[in-house]
Gaussian input, Z-matrix of N, CA and C with variables (Angstrom, degrees):
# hf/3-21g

backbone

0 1
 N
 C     1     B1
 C     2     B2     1     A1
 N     3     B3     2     A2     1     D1
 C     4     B4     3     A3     2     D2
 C     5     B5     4     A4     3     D3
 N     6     B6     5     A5     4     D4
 C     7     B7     6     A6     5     D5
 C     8     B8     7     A7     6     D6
 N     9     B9     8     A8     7     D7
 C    10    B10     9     A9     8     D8
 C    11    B11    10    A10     9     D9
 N    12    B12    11    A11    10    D10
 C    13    B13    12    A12    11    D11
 C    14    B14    13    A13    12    D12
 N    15    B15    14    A14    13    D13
 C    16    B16    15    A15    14    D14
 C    17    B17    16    A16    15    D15
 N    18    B18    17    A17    16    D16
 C    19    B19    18    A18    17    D17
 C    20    B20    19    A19    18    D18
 N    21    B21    20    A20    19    D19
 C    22    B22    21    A21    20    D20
 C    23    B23    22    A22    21    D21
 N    24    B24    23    A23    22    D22
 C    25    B25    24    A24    23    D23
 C    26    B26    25    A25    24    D24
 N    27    B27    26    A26    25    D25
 C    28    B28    27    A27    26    D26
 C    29    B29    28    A28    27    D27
 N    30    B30    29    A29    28    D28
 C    31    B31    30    A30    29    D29
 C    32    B32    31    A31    30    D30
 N    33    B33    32    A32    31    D31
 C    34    B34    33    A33    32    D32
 C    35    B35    34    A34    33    D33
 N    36    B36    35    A35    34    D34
 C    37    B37    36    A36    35    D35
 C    38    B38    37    A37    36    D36
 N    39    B39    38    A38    37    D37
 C    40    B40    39    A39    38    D38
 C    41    B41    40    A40    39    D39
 N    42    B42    41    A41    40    D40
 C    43    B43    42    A42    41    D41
 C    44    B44    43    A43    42    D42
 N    45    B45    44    A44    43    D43
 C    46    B46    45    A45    44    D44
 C    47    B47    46    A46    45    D45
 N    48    B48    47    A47    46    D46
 C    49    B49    48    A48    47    D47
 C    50    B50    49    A49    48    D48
 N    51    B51    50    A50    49    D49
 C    52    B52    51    A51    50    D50
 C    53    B53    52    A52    51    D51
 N    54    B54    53    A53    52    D52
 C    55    B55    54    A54    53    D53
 C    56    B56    55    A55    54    D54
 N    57    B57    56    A56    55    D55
 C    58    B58    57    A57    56    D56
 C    59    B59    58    A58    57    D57
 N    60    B60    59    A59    58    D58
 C    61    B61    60    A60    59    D59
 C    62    B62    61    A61    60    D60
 N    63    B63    62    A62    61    D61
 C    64    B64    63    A63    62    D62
 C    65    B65    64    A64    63    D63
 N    66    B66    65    A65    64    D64
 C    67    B67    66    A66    65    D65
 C    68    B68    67    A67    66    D66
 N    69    B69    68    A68    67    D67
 C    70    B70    69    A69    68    D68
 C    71    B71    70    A70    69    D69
 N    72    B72    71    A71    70    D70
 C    73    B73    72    A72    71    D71
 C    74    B74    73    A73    72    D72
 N    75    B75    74    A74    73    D73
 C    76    B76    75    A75    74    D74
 C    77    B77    76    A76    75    D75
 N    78    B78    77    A77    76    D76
 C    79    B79    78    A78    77    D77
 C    80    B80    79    A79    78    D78
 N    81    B81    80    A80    79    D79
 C    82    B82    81    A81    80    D80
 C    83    B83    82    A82    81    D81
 N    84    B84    83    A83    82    D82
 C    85    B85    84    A84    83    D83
 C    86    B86    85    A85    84    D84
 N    87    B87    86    A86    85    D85
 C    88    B88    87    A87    86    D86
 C    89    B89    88    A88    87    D87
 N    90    B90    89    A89    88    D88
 C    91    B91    90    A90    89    D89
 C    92    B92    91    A91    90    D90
 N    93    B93    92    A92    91    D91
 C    94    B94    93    A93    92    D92
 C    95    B95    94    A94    93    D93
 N    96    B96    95    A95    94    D94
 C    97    B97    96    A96    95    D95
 C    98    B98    97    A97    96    D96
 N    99    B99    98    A98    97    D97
 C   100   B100    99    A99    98    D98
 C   101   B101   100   A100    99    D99
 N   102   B102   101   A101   100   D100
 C   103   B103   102   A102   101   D101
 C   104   B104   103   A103   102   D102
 N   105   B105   104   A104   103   D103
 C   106   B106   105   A105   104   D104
 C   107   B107   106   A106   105   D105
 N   108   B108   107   A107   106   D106
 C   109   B109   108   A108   107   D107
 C   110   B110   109   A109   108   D108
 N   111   B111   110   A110   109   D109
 C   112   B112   111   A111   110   D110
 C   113   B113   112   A112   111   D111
 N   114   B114   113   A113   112   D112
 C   115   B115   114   A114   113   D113
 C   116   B116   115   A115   114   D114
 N   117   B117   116   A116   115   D115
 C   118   B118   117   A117   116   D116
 C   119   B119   118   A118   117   D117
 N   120   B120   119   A119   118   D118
 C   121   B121   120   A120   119   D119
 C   122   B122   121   A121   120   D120
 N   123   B123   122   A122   121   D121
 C   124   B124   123   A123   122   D122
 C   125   B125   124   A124   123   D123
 N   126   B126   125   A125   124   D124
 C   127   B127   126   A126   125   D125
 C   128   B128   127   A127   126   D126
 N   129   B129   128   A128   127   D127
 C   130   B130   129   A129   128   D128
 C   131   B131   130   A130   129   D129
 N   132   B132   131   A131   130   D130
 C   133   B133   132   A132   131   D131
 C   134   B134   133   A133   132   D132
 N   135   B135   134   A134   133   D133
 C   136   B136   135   A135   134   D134
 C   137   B137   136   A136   135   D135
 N   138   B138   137   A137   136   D136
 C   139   B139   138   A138   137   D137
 C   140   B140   139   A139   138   D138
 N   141   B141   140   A140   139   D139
 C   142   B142   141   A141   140   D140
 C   143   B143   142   A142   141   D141
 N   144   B144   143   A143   142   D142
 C   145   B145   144   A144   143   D143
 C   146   B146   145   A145   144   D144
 N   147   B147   146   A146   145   D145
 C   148   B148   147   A147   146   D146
 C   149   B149   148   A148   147   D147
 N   150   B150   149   A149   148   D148
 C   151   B151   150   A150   149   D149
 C   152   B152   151   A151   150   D150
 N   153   B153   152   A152   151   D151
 C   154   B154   153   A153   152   D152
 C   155   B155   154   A154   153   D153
 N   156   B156   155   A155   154   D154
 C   157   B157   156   A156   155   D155
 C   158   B158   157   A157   156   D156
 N   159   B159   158   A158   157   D157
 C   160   B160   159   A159   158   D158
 C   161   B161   160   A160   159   D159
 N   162   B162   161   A161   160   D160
 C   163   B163   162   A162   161   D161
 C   164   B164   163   A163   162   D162
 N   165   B165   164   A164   163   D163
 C   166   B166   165   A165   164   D164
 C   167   B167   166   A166   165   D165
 N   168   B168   167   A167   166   D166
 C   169   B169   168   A168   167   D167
 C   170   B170   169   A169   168   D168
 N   171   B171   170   A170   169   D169
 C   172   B172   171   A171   170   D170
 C   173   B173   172   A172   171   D171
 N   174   B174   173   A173   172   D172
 C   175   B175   174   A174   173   D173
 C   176   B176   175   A175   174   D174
 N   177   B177   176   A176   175   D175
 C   178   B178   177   A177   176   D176
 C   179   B179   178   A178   177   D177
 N   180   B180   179   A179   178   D178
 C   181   B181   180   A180   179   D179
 C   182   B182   181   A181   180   D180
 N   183   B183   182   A182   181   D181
 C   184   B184   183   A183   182   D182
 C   185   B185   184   A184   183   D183
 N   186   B186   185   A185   184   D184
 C   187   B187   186   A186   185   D185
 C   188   B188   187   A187   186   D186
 N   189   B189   188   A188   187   D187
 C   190   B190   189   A189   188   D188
 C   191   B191   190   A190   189   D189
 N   192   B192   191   A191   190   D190
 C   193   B193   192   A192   191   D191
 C   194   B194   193   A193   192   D192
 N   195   B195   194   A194   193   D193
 C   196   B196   195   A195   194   D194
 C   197   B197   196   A196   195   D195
 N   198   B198   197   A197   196   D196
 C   199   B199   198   A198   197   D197
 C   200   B200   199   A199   198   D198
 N   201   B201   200   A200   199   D199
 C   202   B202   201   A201   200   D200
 C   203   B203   202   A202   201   D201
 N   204   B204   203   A203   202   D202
 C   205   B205   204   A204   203   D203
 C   206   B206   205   A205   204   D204
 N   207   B207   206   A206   205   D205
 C   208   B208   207   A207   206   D206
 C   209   B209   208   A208   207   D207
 N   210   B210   209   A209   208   D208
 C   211   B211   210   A210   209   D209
 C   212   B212   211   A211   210   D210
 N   213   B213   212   A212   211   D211
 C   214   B214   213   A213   212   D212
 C   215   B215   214   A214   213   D213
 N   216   B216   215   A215   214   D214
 C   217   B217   216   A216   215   D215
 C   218   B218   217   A217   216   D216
 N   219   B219   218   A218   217   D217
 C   220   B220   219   A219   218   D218
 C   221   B221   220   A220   219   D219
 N   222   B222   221   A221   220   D220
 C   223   B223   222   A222   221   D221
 C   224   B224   223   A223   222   D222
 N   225   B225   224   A224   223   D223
 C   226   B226   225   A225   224   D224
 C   227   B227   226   A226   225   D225
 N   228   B228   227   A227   226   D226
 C   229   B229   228   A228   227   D227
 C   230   B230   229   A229   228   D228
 N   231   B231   230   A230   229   D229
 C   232   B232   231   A231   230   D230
 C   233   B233   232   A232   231   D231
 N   234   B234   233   A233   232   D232
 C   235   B235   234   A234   233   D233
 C   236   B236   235   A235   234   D234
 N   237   B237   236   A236   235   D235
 C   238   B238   237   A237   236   D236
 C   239   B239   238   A238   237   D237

   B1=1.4454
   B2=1.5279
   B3=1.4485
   B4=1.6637
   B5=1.4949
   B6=1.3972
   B7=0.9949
   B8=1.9975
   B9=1.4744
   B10=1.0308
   B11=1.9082
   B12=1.2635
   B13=1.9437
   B14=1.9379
   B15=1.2935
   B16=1.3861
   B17=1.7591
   B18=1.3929
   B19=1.7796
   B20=1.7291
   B21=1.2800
   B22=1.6359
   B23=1.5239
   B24=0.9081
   B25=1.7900
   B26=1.7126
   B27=1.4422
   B28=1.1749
   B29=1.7690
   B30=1.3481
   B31=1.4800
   B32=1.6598
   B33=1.9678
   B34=1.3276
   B35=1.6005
   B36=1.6265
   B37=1.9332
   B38=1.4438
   B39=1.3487
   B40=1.1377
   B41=1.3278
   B42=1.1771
   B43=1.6486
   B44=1.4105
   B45=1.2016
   B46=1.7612
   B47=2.0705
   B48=1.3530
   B49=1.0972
   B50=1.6619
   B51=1.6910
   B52=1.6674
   B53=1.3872
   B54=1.6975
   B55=1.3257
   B56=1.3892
   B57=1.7680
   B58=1.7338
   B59=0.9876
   B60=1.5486
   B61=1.6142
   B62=1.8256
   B63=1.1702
   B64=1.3436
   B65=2.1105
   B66=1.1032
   B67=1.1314
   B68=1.3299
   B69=1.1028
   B70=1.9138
   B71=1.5647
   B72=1.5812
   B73=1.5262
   B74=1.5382
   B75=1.1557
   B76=1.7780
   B77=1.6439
   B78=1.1009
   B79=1.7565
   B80=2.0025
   B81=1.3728
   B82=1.5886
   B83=1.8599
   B84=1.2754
   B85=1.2780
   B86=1.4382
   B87=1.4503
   B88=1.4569
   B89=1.3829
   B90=1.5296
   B91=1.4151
   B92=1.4288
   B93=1.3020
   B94=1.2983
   B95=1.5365
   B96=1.6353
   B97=1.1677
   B98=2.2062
   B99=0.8133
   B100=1.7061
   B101=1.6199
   B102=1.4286
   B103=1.0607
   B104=1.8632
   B105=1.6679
   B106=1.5794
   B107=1.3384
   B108=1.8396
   B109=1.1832
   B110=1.6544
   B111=1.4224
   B112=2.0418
   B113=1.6174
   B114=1.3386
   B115=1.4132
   B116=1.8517
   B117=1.5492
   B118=0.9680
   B119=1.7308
   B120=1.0952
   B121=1.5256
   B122=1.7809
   B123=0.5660
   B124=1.8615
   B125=1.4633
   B126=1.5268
   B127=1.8842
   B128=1.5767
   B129=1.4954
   B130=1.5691
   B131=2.1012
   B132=0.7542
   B133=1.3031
   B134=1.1907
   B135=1.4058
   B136=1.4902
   B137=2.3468
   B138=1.9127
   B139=1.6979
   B140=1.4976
   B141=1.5391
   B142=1.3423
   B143=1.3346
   B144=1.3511
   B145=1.6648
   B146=1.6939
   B147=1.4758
   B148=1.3017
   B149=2.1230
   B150=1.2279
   B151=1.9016
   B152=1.4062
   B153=1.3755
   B154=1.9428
   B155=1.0861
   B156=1.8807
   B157=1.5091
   B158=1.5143
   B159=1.3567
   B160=1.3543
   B161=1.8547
   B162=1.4144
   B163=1.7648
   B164=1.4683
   B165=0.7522
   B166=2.1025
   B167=1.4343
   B168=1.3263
   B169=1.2177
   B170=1.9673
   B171=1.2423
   B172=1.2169
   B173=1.6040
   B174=1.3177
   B175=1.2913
   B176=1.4012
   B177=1.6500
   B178=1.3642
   B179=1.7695
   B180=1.3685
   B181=1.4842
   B182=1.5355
   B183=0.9857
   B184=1.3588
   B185=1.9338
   B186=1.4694
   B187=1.1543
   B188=2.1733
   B189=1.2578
   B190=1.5475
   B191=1.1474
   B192=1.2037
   B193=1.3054
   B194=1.6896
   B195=1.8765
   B196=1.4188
   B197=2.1437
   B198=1.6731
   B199=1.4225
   B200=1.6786
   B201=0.6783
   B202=1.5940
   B203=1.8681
   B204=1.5479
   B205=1.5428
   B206=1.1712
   B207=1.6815
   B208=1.2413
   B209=1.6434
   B210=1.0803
   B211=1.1482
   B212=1.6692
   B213=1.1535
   B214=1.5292
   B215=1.5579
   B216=1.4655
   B217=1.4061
   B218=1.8272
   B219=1.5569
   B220=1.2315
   B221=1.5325
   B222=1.1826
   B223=1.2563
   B224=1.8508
   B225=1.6425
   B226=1.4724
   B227=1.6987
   B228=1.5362
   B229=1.4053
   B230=1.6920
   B231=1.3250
   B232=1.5607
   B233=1.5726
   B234=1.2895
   B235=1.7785
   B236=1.3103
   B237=1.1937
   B238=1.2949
   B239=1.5720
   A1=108.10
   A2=115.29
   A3=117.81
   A4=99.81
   A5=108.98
   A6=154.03
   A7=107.62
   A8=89.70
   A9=106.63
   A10=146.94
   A11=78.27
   A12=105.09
   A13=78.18
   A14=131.06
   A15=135.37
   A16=120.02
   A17=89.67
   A18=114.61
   A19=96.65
   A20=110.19
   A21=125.90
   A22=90.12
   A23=121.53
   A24=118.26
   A25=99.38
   A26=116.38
   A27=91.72
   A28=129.52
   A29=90.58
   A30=95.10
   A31=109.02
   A32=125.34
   A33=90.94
   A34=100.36
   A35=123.72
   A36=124.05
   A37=99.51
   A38=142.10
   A39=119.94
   A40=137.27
   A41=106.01
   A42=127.59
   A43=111.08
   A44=106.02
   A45=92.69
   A46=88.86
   A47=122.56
   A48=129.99
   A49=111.92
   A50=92.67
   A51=100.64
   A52=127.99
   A53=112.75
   A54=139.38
   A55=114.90
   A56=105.07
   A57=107.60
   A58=84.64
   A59=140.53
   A60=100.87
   A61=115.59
   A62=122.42
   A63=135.98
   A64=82.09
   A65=143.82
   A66=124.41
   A67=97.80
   A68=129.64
   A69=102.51
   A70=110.39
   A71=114.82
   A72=108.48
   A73=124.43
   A74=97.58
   A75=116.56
   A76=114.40
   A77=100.82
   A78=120.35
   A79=88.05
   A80=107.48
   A81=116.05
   A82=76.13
   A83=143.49
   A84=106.46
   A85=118.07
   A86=123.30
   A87=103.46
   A88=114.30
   A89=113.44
   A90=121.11
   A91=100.27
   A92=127.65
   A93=130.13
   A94=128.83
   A95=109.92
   A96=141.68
   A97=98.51
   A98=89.42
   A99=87.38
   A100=87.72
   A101=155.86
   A102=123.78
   A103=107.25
   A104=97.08
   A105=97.09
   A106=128.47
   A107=114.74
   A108=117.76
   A109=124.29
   A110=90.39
   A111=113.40
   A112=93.98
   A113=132.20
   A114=139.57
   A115=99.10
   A116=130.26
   A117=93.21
   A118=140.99
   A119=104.36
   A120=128.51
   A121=77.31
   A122=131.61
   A123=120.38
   A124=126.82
   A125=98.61
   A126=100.40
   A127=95.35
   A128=101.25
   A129=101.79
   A130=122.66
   A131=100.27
   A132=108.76
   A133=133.06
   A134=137.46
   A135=130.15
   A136=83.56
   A137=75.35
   A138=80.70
   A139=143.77
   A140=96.48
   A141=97.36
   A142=123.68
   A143=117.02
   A144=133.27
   A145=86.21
   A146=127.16
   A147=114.81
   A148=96.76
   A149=80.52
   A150=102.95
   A151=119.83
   A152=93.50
   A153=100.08
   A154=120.90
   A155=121.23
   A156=126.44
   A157=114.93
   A158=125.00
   A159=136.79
   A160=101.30
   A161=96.35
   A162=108.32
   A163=84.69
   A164=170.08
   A165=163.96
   A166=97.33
   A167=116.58
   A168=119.51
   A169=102.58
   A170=130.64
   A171=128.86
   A172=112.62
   A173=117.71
   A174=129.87
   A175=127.61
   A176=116.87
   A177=121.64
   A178=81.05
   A179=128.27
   A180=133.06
   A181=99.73
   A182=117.52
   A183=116.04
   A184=113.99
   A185=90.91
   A186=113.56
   A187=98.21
   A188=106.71
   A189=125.56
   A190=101.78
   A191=136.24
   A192=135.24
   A193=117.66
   A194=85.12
   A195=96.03
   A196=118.56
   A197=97.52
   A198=93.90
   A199=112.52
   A200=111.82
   A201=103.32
   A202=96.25
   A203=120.73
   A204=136.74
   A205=114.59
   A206=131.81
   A207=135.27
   A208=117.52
   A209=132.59
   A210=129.84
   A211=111.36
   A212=120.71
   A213=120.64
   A214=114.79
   A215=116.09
   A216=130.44
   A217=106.86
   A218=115.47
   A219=108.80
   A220=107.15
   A221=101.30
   A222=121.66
   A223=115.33
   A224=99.63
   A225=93.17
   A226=145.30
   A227=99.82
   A228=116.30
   A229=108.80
   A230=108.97
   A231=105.21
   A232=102.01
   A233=152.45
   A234=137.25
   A235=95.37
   A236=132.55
   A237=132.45
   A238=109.85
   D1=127.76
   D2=177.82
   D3=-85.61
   D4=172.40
   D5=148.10
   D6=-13.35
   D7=-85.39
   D8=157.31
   D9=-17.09
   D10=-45.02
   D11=-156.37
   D12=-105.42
   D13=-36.46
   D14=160.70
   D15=-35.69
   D16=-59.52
   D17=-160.03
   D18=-64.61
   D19=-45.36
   D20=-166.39
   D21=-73.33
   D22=-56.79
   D23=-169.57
   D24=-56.41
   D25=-63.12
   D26=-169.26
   D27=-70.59
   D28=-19.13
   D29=176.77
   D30=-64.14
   D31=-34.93
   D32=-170.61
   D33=-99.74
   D34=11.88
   D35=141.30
   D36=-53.55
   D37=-53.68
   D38=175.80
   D39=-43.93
   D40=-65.97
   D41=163.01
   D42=-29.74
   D43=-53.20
   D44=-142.24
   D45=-104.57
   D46=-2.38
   D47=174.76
   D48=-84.77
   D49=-38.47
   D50=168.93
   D51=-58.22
   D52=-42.13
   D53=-179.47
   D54=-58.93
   D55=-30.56
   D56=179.57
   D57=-102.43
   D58=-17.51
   D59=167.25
   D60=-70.21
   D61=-40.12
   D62=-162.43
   D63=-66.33
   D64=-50.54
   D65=-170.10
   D66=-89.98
   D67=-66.37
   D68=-168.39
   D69=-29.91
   D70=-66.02
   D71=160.61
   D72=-2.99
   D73=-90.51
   D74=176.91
   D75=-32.58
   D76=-45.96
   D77=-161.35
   D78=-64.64
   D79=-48.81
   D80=-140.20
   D81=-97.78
   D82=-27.89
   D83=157.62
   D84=-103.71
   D85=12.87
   D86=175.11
   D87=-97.27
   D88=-21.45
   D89=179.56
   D90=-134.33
   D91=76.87
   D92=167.44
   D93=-58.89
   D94=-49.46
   D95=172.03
   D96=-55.06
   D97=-76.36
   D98=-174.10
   D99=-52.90
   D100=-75.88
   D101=-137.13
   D102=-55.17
   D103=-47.36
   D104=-173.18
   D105=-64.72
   D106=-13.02
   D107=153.94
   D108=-52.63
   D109=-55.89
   D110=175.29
   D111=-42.12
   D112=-68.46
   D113=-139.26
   D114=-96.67
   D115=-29.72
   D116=161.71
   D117=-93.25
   D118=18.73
   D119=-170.44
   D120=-91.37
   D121=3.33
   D122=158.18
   D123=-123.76
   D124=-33.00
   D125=178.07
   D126=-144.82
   D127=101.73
   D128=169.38
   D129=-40.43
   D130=91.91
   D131=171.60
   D132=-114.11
   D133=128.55
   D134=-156.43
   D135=-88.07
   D136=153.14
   D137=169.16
   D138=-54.11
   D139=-33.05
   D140=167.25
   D141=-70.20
   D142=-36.33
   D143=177.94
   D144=-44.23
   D145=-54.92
   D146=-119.37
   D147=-110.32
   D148=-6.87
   D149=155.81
   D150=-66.00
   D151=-69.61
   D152=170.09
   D153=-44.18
   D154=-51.97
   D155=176.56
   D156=-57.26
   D157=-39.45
   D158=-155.90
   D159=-82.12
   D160=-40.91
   D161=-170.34
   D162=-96.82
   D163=8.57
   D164=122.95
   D165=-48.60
   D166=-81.76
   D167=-149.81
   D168=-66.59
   D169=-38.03
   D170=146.20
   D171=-18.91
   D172=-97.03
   D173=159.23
   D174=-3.03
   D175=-45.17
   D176=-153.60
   D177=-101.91
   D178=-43.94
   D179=175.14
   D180=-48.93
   D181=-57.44
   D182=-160.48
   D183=-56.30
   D184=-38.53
   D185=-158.62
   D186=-79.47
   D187=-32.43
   D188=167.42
   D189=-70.90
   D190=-59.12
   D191=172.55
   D192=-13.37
   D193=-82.63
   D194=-174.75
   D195=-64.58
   D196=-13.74
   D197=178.64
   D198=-83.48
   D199=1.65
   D200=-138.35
   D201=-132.14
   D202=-23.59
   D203=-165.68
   D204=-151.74
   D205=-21.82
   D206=164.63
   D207=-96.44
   D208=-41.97
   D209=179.46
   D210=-84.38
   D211=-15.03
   D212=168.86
   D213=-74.53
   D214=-42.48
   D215=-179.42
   D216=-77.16
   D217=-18.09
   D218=171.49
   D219=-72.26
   D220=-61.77
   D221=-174.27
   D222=-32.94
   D223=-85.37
   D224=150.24
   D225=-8.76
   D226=-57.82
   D227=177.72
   D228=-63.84
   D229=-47.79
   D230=-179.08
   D231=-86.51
   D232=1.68
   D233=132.80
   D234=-60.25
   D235=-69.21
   D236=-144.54
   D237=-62.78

């Protein structure tokens, strides 16, 4: 595998990892209420609990995101 065939992979892990970040985002502030309706009909959780979990786990994606699909495809791009 080149260089090349590297740079393209991570760039469209970027993309399309970014894109579910940019909609989970969206989802969790445009319809907050329906997600926590959706989610506690499975694990009783009070709202605030389920704020912290929702805005964490956002956070920790975001933050994987850029380690894990953005900084490899940077990287790459400037060898390549």
């Amino acid at each position: 595998m080149d260089i090349e065939t590297l740079t393209t992979f991570f760039m469209w892990c970027t993309i399309l990892n970014a894109a579910l970040l940019v909609l989970s985002s969206l989802i969790c502030v445009c319809a907050r209420d329906w997600v926590y309706r959706a989610h506690s009909k499975w694990f009783p959780i009070p709202k605030e609990a389920f704020n912290v979990a929702i805005y964490s786990f956002i956070g920790l994606y975001k933050i994987l995101v850029i380690t894990f699909n953005l900084i490899p495809y940077i990287a790459l791009s400037i060898i390549g």
